[in-house]
N, CA, C and O atoms as CSV, one atom per row, in Angstrom:
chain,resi,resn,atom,element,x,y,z
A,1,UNK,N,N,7.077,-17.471,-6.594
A,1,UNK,CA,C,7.755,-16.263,-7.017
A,1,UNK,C,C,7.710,-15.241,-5.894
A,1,UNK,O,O,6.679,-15.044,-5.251
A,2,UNK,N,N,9.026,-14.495,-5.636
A,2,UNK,CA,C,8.932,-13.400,-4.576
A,2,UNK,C,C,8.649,-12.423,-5.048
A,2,UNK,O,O,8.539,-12.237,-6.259
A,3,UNK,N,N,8.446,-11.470,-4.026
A,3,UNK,CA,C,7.679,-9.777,-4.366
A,3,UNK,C,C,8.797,-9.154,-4.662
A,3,UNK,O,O,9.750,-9.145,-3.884
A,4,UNK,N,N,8.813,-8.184,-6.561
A,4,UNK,CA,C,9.854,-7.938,-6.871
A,4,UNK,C,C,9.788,-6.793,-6.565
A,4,UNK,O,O,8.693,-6.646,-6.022
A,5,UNK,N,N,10.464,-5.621,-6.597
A,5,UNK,CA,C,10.377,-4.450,-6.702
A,5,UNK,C,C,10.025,-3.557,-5.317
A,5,UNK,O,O,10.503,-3.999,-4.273
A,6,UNK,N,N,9.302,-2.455,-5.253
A,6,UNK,CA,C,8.455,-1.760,-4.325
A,6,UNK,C,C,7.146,-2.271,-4.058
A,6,UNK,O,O,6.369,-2.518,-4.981
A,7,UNK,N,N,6.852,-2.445,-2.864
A,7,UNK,CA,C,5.673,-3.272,-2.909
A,7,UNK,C,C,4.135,-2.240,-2.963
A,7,UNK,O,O,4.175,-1.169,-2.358
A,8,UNK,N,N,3.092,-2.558,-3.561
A,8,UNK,CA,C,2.121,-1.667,-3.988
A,8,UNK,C,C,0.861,-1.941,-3.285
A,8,UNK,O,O,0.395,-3.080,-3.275
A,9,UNK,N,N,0.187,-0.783,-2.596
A,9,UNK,CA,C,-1.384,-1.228,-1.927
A,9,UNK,C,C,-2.431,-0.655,-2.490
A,9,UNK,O,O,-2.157,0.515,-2.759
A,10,UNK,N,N,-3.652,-0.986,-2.833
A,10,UNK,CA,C,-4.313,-0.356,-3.265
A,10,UNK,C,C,-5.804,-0.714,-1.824
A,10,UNK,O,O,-5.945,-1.493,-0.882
A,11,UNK,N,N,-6.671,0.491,-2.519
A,11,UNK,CA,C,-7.765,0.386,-1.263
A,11,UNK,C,C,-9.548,0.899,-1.669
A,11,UNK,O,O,-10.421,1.738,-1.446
A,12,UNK,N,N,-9.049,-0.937,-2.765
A,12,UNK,CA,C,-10.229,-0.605,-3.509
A,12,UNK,C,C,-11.471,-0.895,-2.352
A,12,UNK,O,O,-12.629,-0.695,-2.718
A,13,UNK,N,N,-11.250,-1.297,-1.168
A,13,UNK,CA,C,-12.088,-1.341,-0.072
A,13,UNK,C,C,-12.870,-0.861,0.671
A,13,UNK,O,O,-13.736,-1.350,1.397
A,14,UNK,N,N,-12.341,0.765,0.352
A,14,UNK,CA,C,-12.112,1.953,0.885
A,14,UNK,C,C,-12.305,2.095,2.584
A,14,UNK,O,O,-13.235,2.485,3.290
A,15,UNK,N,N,-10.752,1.501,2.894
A,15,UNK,CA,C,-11.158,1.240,4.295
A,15,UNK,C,C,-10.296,2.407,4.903
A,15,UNK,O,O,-9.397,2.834,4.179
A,16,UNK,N,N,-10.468,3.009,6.219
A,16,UNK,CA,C,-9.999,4.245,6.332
A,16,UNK,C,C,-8.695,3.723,6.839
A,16,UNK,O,O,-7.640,4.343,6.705
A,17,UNK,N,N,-8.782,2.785,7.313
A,17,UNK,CA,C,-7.263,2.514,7.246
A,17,UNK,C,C,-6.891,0.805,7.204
A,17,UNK,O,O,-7.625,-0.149,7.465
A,18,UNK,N,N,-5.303,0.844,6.724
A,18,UNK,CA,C,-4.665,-0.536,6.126
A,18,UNK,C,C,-3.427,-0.370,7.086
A,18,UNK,O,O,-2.649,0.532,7.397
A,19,UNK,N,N,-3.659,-1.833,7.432
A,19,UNK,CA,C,-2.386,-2.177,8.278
A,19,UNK,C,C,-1.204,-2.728,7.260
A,19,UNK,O,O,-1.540,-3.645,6.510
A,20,UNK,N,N,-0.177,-2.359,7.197
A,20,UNK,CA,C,0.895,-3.335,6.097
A,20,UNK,C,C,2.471,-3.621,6.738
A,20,UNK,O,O,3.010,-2.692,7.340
A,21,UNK,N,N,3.173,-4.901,6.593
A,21,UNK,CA,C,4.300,-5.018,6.926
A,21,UNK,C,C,5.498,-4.452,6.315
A,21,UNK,O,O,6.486,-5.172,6.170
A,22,UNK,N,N,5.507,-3.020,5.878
A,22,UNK,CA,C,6.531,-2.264,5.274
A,22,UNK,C,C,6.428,-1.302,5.706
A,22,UNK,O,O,5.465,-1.054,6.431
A,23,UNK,N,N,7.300,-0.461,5.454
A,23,UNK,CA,C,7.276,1.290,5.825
A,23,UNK,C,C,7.441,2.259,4.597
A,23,UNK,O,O,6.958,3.348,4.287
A,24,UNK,N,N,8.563,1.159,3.894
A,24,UNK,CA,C,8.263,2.143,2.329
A,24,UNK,C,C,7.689,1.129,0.745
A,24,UNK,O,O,8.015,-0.007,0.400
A,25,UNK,N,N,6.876,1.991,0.173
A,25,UNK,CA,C,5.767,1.323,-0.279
A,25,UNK,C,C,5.294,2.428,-1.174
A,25,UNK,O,O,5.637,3.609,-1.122
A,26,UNK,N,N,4.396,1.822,-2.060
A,26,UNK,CA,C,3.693,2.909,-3.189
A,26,UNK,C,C,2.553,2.782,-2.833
A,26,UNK,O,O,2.430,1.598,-2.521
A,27,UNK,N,N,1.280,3.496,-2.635
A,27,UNK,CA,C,0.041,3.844,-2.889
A,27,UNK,C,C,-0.587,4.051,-4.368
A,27,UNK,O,O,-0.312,5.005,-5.095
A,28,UNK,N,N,-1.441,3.043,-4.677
A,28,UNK,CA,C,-1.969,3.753,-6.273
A,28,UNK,C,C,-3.766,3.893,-6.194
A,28,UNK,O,O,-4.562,3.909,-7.133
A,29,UNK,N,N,-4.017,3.981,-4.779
A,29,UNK,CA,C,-5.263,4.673,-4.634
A,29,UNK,C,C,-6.428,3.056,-4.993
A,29,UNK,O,O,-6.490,2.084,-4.241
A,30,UNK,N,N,-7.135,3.205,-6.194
A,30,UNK,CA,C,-7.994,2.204,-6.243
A,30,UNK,C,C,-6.954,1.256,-7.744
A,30,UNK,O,O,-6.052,1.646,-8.484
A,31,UNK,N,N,-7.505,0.262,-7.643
A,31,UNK,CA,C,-6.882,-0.667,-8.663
A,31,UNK,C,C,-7.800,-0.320,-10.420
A,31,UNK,O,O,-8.997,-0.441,-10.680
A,32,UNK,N,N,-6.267,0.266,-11.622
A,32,UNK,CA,C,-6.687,1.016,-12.974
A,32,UNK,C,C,-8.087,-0.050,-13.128
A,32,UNK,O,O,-8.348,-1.238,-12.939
A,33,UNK,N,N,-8.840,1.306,-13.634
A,33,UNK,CA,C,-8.629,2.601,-14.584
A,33,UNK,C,C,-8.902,3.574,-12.916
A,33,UNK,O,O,-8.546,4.751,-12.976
A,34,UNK,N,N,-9.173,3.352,-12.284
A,34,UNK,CA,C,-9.718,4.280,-10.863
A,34,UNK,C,C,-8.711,4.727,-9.635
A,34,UNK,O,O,-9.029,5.196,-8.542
A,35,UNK,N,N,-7.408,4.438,-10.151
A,35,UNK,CA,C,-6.032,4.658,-9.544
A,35,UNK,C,C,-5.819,6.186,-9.807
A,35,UNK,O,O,-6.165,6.821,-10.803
A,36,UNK,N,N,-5.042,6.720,-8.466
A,36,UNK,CA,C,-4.779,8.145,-9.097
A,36,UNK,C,C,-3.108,8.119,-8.945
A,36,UNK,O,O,-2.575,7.009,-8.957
A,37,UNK,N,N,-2.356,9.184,-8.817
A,37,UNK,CA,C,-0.799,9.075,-9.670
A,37,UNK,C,C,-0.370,7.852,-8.495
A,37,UNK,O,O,-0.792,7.917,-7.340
A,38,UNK,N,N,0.462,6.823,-8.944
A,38,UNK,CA,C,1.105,5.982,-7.929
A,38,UNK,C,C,2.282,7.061,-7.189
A,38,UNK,O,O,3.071,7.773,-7.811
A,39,UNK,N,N,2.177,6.977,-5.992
A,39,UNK,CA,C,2.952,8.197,-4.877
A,39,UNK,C,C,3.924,6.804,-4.046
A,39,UNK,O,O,3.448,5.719,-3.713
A,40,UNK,N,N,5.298,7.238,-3.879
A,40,UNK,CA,C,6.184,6.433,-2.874
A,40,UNK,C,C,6.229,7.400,-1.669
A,40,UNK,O,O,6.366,8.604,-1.452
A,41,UNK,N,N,5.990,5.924,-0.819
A,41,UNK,CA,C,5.788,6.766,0.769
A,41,UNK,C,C,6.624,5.817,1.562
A,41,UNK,O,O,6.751,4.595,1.477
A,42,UNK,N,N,7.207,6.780,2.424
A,42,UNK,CA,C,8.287,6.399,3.641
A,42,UNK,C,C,7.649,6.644,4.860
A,42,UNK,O,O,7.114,7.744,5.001
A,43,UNK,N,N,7.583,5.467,6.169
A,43,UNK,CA,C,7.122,5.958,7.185
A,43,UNK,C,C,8.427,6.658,8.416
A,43,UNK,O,O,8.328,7.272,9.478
A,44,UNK,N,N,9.375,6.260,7.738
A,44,UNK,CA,C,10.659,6.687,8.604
A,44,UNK,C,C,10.551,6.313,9.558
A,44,UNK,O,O,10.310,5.113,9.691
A,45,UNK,N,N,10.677,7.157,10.683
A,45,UNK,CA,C,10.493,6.483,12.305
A,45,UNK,C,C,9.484,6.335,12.729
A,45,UNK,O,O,9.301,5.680,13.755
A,46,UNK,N,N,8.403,6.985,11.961
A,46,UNK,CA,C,7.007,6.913,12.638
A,46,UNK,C,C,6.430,4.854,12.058
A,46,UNK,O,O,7.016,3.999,11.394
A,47,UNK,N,N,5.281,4.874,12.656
A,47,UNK,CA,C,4.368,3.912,12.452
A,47,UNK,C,C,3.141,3.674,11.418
A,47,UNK,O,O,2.578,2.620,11.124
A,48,UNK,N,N,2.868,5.232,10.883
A,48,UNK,CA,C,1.865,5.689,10.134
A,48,UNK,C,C,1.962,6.418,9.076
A,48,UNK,O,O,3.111,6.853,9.148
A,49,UNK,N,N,1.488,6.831,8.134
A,49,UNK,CA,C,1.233,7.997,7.095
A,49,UNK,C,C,-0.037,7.757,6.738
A,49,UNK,O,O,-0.760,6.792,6.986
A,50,UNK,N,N,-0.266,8.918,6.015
A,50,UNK,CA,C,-1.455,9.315,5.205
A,50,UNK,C,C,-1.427,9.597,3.823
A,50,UNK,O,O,-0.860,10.613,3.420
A,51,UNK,N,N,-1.929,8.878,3.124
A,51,UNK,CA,C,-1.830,8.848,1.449
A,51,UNK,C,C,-2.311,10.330,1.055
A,51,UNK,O,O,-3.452,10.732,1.287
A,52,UNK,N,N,-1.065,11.284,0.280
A,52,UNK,CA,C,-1.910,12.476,0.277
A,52,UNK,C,C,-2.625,12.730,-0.761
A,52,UNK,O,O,-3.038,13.842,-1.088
A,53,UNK,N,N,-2.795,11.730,-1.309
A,53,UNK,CA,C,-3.997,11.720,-2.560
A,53,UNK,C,C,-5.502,11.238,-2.345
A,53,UNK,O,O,-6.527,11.873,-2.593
A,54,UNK,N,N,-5.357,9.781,-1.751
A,54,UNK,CA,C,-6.560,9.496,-1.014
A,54,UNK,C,C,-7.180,9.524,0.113
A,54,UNK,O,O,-8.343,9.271,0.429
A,55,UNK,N,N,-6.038,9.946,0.828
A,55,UNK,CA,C,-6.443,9.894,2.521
A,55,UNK,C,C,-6.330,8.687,3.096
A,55,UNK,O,O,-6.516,8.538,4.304
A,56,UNK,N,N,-5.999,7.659,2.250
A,56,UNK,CA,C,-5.989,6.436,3.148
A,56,UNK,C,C,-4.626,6.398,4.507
A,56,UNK,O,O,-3.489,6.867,4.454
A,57,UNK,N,N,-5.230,5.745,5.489
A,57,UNK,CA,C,-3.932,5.845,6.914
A,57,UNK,C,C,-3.459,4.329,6.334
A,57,UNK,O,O,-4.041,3.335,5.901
A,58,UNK,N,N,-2.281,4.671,6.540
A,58,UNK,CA,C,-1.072,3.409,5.857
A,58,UNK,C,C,-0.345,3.015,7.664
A,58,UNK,O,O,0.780,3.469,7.873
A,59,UNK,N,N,-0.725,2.570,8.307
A,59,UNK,CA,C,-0.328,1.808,9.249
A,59,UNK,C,C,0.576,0.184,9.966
A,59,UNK,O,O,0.181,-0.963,10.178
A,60,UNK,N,N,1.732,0.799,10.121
A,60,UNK,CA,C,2.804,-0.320,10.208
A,60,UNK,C,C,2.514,-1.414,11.564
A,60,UNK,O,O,2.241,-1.179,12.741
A,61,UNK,N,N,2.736,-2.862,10.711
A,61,UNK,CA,C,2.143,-4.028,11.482
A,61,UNK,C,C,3.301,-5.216,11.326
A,61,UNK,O,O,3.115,-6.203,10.614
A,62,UNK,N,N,4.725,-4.951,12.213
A,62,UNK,CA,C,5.542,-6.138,12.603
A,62,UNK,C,C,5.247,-7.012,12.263
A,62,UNK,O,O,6.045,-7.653,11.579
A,63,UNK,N,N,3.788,-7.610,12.569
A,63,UNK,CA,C,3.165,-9.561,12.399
A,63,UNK,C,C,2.935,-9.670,11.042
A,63,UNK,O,O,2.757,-10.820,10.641
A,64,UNK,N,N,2.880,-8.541,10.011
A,64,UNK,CA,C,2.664,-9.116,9.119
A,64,UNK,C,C,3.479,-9.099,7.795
A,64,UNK,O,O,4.376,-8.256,7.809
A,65,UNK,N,N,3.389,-9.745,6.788
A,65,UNK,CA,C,4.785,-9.995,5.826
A,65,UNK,C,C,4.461,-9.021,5.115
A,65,UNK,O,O,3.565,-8.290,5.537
A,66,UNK,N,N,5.116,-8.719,3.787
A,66,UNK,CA,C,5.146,-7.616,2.959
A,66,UNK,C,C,4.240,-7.683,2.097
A,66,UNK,O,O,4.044,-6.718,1.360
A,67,UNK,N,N,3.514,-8.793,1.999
A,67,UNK,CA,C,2.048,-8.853,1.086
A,67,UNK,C,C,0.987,-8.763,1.856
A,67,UNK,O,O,-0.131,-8.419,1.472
A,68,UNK,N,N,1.293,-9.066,2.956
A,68,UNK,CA,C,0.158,-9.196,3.893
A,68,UNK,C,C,-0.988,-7.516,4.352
A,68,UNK,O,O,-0.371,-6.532,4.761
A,69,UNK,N,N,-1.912,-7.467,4.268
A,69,UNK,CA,C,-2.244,-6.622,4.889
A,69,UNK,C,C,-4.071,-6.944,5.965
A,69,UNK,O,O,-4.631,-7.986,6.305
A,70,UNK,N,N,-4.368,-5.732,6.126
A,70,UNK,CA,C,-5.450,-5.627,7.100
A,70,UNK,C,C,-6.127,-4.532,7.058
A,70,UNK,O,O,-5.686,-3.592,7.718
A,71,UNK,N,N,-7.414,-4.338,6.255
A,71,UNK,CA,C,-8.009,-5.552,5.963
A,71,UNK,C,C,-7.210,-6.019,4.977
A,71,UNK,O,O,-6.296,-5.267,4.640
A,72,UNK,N,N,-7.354,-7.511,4.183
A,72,UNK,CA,C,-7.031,-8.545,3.291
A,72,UNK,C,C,-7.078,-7.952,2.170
A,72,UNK,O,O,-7.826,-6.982,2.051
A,73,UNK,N,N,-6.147,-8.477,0.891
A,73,UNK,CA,C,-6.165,-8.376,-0.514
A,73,UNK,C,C,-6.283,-6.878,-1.310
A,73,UNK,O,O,-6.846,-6.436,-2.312
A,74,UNK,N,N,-4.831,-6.057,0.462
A,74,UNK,CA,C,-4.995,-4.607,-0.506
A,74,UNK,C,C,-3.646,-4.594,-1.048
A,74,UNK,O,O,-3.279,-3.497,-1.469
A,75,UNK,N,N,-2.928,-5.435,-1.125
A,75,UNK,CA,C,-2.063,-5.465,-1.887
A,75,UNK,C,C,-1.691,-6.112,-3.434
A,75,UNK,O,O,-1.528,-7.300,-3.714
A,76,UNK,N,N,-1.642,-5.357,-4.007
A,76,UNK,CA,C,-0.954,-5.405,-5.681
A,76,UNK,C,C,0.013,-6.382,-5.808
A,76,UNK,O,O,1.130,-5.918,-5.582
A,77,UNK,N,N,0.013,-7.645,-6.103
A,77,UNK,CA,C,0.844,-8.394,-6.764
A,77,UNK,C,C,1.372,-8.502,-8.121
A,77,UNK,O,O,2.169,-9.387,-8.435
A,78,UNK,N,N,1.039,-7.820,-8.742
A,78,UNK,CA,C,1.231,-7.697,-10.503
A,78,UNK,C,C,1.997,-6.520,-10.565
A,78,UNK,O,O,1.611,-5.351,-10.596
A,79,UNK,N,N,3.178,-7.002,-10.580
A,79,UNK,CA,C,3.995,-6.191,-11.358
A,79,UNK,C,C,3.646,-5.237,-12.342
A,79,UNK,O,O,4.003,-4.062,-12.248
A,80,UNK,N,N,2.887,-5.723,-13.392
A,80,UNK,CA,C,2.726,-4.380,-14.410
A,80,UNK,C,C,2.419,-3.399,-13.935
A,80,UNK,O,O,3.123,-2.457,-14.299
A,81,UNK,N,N,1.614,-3.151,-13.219
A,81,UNK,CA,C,0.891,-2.007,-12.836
A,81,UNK,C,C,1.963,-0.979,-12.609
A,81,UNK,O,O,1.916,0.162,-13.070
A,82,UNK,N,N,3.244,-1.617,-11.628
A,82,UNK,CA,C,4.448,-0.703,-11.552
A,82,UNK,C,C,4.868,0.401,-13.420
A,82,UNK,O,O,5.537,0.244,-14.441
A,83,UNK,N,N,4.518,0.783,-13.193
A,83,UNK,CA,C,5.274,1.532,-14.919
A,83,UNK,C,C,5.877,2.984,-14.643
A,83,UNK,O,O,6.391,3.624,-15.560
């Protein structure tokens, strides 16, 4: 099954920063009940943003696919969570 929708990271890791192969993308902070509001973020021309809820640095990475990130397994595959 492919990744439907907006793709979602969370950083229950709490790593100061996540490398990801997208530029626009949702942040929902830590994975529910410890998530705070899910925020859509655009990196536009830049390479980077900053989650302005958690502070996490959201950092753009060419090599890697749209699930992929760095560190590993901060991305949300479950659809529900989208609501």
């Amino acid at each position: 099954m492919g990744h439907i929708g907006t793709p979602q990271f969370t950083n229950d890791v709490g790593a100061e920063k996540i490398e990801i192969g997208v530029k626009e993308f949702k942040c929902i902070g830590a994975k529910s009940p410890f998530d705070h509001p899910h925020v859509y973020l655009d990196m536009g021309q830049d390479n980077e943003i900053i989650c302005p809820y958690c502070s996490t640095l959201y950092t753009y990475n060419s090599e890697l696919s749209v699930t992929e990130t760095k560190p590993a397994n901060c991305c949300v595959l479950d659809e529900s969570v989208d609501a």
